[in-house]
DRENVEX-924913 format. One record per residue (C-alpha): z, x, y; residue number from 1; chain. Coordinates in steps of 0.2 Angstrom, whole numbers. Example, Ala and Ser with C-alpha at 12.3 -4.5 7.8 and 13.67 -1.06 7.14 Angstrom:
REM DRENVEX-924913
((39 62 -22) 1 "A"),
((36 68 -5) 2 "A"),
REM end
This chain:
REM DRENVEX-924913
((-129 -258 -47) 1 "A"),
((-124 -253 -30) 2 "A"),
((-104 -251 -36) 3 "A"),
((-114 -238 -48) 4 "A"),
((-124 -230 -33) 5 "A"),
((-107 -226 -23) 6 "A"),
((-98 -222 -38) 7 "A"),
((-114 -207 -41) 8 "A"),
((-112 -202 -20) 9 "A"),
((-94 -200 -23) 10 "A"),
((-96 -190 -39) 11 "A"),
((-111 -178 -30) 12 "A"),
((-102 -178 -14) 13 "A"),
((-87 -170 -25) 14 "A"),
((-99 -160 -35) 15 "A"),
((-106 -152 -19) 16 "A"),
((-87 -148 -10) 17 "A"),
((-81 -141 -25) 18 "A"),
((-81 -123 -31) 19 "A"),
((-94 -126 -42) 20 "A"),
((-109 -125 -28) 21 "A"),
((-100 -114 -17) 22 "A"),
((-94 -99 -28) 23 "A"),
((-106 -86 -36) 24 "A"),
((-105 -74 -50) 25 "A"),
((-96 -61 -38) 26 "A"),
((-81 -73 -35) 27 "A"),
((-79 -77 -55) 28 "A"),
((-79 -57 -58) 29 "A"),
((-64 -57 -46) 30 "A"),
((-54 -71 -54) 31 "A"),
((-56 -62 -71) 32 "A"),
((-53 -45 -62) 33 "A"),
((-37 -53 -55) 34 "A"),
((-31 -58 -72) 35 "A"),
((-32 -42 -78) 36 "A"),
((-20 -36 -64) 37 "A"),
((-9 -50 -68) 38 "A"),
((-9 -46 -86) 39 "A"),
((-4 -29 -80) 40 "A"),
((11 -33 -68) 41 "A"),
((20 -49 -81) 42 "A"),
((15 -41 -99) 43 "A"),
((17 -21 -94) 44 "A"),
((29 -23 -78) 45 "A"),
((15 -10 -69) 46 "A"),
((25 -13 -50) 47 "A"),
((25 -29 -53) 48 "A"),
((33 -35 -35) 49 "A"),
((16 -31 -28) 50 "A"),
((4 -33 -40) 51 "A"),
((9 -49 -43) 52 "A"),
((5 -56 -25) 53 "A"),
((-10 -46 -23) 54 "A"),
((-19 -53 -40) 55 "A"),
((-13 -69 -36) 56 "A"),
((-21 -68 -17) 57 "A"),
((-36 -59 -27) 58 "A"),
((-39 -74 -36) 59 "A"),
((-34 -89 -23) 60 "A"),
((-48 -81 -9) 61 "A"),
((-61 -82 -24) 62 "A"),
((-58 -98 -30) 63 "A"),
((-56 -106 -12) 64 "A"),
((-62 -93 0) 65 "A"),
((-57 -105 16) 66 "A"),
((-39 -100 14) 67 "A"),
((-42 -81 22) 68 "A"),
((-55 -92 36) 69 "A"),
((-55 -89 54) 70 "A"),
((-52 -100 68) 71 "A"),
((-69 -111 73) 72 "A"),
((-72 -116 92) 73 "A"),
((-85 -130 93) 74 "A"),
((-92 -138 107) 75 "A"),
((-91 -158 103) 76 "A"),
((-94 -173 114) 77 "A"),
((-78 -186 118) 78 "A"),
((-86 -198 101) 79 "A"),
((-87 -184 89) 80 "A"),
((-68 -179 94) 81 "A"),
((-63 -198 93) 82 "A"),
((-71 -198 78) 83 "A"),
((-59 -184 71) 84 "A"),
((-44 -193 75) 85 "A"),
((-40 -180 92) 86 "A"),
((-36 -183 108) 87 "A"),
((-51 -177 120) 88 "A"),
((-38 -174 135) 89 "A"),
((-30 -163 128) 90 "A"),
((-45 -150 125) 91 "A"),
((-54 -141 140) 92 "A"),
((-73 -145 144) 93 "A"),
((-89 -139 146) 94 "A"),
((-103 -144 158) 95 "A"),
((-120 -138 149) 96 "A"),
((-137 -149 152) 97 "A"),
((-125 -162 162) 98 "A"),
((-116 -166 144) 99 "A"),
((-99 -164 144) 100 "A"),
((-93 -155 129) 101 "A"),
((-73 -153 122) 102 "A"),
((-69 -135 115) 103 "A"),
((-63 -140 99) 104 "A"),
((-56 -125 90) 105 "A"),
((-54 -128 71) 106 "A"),
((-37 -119 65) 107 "A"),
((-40 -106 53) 108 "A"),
((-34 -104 35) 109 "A"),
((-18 -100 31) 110 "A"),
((-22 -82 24) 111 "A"),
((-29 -81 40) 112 "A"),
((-13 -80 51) 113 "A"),
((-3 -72 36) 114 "A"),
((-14 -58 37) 115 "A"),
((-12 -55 57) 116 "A"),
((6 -44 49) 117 "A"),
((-5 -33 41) 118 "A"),
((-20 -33 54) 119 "A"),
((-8 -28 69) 120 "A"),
((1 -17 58) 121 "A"),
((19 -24 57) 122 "A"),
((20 -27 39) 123 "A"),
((21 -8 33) 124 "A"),
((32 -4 43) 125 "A"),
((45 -17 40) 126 "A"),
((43 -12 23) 127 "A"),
((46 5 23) 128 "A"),
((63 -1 34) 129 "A"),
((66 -10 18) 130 "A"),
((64 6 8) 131 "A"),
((74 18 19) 132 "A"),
((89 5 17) 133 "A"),
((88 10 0) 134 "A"),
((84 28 -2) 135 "A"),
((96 41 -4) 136 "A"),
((92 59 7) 137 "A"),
((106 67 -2) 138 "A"),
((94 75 -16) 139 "A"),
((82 81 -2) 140 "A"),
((98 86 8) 141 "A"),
((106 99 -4) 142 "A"),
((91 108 -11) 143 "A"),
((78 108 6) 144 "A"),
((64 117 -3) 145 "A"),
((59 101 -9) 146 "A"),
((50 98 6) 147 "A"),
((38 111 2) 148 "A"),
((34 100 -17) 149 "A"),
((33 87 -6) 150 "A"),
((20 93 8) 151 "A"),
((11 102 -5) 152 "A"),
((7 85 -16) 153 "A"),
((0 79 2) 154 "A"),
((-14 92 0) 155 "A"),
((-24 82 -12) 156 "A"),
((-24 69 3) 157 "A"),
((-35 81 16) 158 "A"),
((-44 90 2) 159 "A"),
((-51 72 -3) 160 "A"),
((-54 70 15) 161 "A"),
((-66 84 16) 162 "A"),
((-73 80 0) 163 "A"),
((-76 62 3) 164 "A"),
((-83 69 22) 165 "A"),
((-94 81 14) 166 "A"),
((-101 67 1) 167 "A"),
((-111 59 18) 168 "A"),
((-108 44 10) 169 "A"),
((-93 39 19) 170 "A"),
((-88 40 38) 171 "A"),
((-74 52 43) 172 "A"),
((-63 38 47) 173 "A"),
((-67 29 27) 174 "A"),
((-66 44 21) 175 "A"),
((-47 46 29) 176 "A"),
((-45 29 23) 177 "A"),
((-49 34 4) 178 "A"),
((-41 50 6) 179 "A"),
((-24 41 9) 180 "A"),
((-22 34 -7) 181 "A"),
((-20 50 -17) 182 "A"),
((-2 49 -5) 183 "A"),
((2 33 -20) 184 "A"),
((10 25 -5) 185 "A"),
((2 7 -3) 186 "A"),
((9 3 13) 187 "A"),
((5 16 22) 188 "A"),
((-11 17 12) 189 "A"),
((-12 -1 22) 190 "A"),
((-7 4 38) 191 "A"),
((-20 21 40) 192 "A"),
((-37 8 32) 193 "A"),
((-32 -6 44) 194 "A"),
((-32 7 58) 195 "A"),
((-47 16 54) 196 "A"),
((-58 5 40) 197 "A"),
((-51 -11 41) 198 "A"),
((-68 -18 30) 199 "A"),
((-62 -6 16) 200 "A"),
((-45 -12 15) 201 "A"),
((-47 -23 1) 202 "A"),
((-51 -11 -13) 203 "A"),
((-42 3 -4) 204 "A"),
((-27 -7 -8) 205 "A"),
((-28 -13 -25) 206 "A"),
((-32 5 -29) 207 "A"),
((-18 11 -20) 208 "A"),
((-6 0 -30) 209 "A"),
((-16 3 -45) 210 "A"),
((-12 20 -46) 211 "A"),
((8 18 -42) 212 "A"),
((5 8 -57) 213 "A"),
((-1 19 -67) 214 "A"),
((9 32 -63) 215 "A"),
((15 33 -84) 216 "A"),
((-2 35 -88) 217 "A"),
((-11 47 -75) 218 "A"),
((3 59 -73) 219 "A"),
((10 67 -89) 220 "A"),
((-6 75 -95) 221 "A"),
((-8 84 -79) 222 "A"),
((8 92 -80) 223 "A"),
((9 95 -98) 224 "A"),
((-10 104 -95) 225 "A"),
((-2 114 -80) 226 "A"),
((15 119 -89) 227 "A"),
((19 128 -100) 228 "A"),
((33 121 -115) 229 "A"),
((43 138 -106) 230 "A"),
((42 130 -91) 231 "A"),
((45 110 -95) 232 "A"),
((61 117 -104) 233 "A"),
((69 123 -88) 234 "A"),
((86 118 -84) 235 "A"),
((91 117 -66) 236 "A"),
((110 119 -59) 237 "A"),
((119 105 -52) 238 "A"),
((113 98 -32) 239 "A"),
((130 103 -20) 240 "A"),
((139 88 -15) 241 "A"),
((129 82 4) 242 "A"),
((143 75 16) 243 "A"),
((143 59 25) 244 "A"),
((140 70 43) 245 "A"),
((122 76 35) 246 "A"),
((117 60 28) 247 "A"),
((118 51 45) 248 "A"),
((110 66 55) 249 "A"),
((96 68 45) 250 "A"),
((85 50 51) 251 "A"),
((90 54 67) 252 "A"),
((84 74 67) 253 "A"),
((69 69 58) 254 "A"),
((64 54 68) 255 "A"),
((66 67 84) 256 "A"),
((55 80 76) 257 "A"),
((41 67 70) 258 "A"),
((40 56 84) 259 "A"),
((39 72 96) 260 "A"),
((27 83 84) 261 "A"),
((13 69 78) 262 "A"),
((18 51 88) 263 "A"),
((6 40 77) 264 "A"),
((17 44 61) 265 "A"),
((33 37 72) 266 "A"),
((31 19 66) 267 "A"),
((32 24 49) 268 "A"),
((44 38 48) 269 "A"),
((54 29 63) 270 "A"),
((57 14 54) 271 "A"),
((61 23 37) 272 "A"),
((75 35 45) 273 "A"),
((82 18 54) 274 "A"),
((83 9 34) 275 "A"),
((91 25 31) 276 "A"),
((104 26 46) 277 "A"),
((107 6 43) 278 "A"),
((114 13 22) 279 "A"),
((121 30 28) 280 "A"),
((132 27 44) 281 "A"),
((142 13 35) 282 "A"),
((144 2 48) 283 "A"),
((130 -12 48) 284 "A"),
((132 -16 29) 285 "A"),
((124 -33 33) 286 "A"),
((108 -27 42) 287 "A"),
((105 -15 29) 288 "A"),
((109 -27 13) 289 "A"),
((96 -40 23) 290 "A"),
((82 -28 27) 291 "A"),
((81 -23 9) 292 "A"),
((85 -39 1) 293 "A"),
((78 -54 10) 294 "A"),
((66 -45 24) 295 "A"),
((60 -33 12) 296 "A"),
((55 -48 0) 297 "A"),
((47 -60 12) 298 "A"),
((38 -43 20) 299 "A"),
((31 -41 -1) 300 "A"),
((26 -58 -4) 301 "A"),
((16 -58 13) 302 "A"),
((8 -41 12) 303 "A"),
((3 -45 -6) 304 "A"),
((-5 -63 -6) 305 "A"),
((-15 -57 10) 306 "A"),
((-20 -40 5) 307 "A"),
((-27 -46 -13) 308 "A"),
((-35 -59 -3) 309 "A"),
((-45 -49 8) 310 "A"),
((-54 -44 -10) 311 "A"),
((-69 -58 -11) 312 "A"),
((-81 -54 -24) 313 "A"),
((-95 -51 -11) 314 "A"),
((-85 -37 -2) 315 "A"),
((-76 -31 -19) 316 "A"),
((-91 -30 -30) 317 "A"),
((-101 -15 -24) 318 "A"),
((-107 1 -27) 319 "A"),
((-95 7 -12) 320 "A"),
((-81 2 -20) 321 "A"),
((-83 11 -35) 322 "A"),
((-84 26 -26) 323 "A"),
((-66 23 -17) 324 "A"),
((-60 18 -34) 325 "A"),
((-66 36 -42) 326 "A"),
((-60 46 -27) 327 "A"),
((-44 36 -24) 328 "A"),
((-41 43 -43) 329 "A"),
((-46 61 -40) 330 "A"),
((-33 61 -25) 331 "A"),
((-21 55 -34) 332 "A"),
((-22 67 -49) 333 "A"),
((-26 80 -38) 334 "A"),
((-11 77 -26) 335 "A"),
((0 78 -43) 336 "A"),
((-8 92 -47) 337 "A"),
((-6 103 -32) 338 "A"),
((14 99 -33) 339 "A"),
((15 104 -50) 340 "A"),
((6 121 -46) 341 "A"),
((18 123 -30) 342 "A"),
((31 120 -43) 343 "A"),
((26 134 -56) 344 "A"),
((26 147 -39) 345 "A"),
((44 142 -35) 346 "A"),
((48 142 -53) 347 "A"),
((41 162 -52) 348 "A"),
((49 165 -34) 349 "A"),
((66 160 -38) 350 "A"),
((66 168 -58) 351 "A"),
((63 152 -68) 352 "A"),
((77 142 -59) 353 "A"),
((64 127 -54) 354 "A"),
((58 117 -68) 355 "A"),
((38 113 -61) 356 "A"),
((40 95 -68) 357 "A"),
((48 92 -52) 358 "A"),
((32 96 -41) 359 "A"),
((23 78 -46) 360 "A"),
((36 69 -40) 361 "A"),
((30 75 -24) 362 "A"),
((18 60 -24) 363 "A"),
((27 45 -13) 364 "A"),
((27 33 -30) 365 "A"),
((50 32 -27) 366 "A"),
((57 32 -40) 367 "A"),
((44 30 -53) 368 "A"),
((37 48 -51) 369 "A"),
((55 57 -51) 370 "A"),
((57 46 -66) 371 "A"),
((40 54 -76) 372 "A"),
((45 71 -72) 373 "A"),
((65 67 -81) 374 "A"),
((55 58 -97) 375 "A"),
((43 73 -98) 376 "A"),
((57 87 -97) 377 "A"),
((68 77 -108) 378 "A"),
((54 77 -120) 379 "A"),
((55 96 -121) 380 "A"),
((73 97 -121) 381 "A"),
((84 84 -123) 382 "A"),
((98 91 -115) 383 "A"),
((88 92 -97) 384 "A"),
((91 80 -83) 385 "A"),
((80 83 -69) 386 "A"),
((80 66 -62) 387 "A"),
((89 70 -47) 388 "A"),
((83 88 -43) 389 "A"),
((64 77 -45) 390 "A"),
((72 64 -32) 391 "A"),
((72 78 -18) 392 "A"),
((54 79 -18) 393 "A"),
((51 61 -20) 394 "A"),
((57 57 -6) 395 "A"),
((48 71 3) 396 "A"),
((34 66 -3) 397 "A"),
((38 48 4) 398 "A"),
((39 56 23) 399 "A"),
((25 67 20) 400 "A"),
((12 54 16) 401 "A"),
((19 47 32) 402 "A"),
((15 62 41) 403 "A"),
((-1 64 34) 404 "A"),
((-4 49 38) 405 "A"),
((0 52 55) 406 "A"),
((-13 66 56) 407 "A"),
((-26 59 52) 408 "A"),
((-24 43 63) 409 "A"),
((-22 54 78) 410 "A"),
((-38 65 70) 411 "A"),
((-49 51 67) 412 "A"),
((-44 34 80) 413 "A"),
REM end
């Protein structure tokens, strides 16, 4: 009979530690949520390299919410520390009611000291290093007007701003936050929530990447409602050849101008021109290959896990993040939307030499975006290839969100 009575305390002791008394409905919602994204990122490849970590951290912190747990000091006297197994010498004491007492500082989880690259704002960075190693200038380089279809595209971030401002259900710096995503650049979506709504970066984030994602889907029935078939059929001349002398000054004339004009877009945009000065100057072919191999992928796997995992069920599951899923949507289509209308003024101003399609790549989604505007122009004639001409404002769109980024952190810190 007693054998039996252990055998029960065993049983209720592992009962009570496990998941099943400590997790609620929320956290379930979550694992299932998670799936979902999962399902998306193996079955329909939606940008898979991040989704993956983040549903996979989505789920983990639900399931065990410990593993994103911060660091515990407790004052415990010499037997209870004996009892842990620890040496009391080498702890620091405290005197209070004539007990002594051993600060005993409990380690955290190990999301916990993962996350610290995203909290102190090194992880976005180091990853847009990754991506400036692998993005070629040239396309921006010969046809310069793809700046403007890449700053127009950002116009969606700040008119979201004023509308989620003007909603009163936000603060300015969520609403910045929110406004960000319609740039469909999840790391420096990242890096702007965890300088100015750090609680928010959880859905921020998943929506961010959501809408990369879904790029196929959201983007080709705004520009098929904005176009004409006229206008989709346009086929633009071949880009001038860019020598090796303007690839190499271009991160360094753009870092100068950034870092002078707005300093808080510097990290960013710095760290992008110096991926693209490691590819361009030719001369540290092993940094470059490193930084957008091996760095870039540790950098991913880190951001994701922890960024999925700051997405409990009882922070997630709220009316509040329904509201940054809705306008992180509307900036996003809105963005598009405003670089396909830029478009169809250039295509007027220079006498139907710009096909429009081009203007929703102005979104910083590289290359998925410039890849939509080819698939849709090829649709309406075959014999149009507008990838590259769409890869000039891609990659604009990629240092504006940066710069608008920029703004607003020096708006709104």
């Amino acid at each position: 009979m007693e054998i039996l009575q252990q055998l029960w305390q065993i049983i209720c002791t592992l009962i009570n530690e496990s998941g099943l008394s400590k997790l609620s409905w929320e956290n379930y919602v979550m694992v299932l949520i998670s799936f979902a994204l999962m399902y998306l990122a193996i079955k329909k490849q939606f940008e898979p390299l991040l989704l993956l970590p983040i549903a996979f951290g989505m789920c983990l912190v639900n399931l065990y919410p410990a593993i994103m747990g911060m660091p515990e000091t407790q004052m415990l006297t010499e037997a209870q520390l004996i009892e842990k197994g620890v040496d009391p010498a080498s702890y620091t004491t405290t005197i209070l009611n004539g007990q002594t007492y051993y600060n005993y500082t409990q380690n955290g989880g190990l999301f916990y000291y993962l996350y610290q690259g995203v909290k102190l704002g090194i992880y976005p960075p180091l990853i847009f290093l990754g991506i400036g190693c692998m993005t070629d200038f040239g396309p921006l380089i010969a046809n310069p007007k793809s700046f403007i279809l890449g700053a127009a595209a950002q116009i969606g971030i700040f008119l979201t701003f004023i509308i989620a401002t003007a909603l009163g259900i936000f603060t300015p710096q969520e609403a910045g936050s929110i406004a960000i995503i319609g740039g469909a650049d999840g790391p420096t979506a990242i890096y702007v929530t965890t300088a100015l709504a750090p609680q928010l970066l959880g859905p921020i984030a998943v929506a961010a990447y959501s809408y990369m994602a879904l790029v196929p889907i959201i983007q080709p029935p705004i520009m098929r409602l904005l176009t004409t078939k006229k206008e989709r059929s346009v086929v633009m001349g071949q880009l001038r050849p860019v020598s090796k002398l303007e690839r190499v000054l271009f991160p360094i004339i753009v870092v100068v101008i950034v870092a002078i004009l707005l300093p808080d877009a510097a990290p960013l945009v710095g760290m992008l021109m110096l991926g693209n000065l490691f590819r361009e100057s030719g001369v540290v072919e092993r940094i470059s290959k490193t930084a957008q191999n091996e760095l870039m992928n540790i950098i991913t796997i880190f951001l994701g896990v922890t960024v999925g995992a700051t997405a409990s069920g009882q922070v997630f599951l709220s009316w509040q993040t329904l509201g940054i899923v809705g306008l992180g949507l509307f900036a996003f289509c809105l963005a598009t939307a405003c670089g396909v209308l830029f478009g169809k003024i250039m295509y007027k101003a220079t006498g139907g030499k710009v096909n429009p399609l081009i203007g929703s790549a102005g979104v910083s989604a590289v290359p998925m975006a410039a890849r939509i505007s080819q698939k849709v122009g090829q649709e309406e004639n075959p014999g149009n290839f507008l990838l590259m001409h769409a890869m000039g404002p891609n990659v604009a769109g990629v240092i504006g969100s940066a710069v608008a980024a920029g703004v607003l952190l020096s708006v709104l810190k």
